[in-house]
C-alpha positions, 0 to 999 in steps of 0.5 A: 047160935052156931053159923054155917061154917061151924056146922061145916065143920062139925060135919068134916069132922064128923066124916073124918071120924067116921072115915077112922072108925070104918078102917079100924074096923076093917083092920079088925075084921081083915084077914091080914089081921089074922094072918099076922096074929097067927104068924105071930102067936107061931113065933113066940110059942115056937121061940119058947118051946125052943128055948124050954126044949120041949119036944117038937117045937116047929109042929107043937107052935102050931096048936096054940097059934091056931087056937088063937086064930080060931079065937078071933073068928069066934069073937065075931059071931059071940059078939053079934049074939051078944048084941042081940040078946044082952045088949040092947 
């Protein structure tokens, strides 16, 4: 039979958990996030298009990097779709 302590310290343990889960979900769904993805995506396309000599690299850099983001926002309203009807 487990005693109190132990169930304290499930409990603690259980709450730090918790406490890891909610902050990487915040970062998941932070504007920060997306702020960085898209600063990111910019840079390596731009750095690539440069280096390719392809026409334009500063403003052709910004279709993929916004493609990327508008990615990100999407994949929030697909998932709660897909929680609702094919997860269940």
């Amino acid at each position: 039979m487990t005693n109190i302590t132990e169930l304290e310290k499930d409990i603690i343990e259980i709450k730090e958990r918790n406490r890891r889960v909610e902050s990487d979900k915040a970062w998941e769904t932070s504007w920060t996030r997306r702020a960085l993805i898209f600063v990111f995506t910019y840079m390596v396309f731009m750095i690539f298009f440069v280096v390719a000599h392809l026409p334009k690299p500063f403003v052709n850099s910004l279709v993929p990097a916004i493609a990327f983001v508008l990615s990100t926002l999407s994949i929030s309203f697909l998932k709660r779709i897909w929680l609702k009807y094919i997860y269940k």
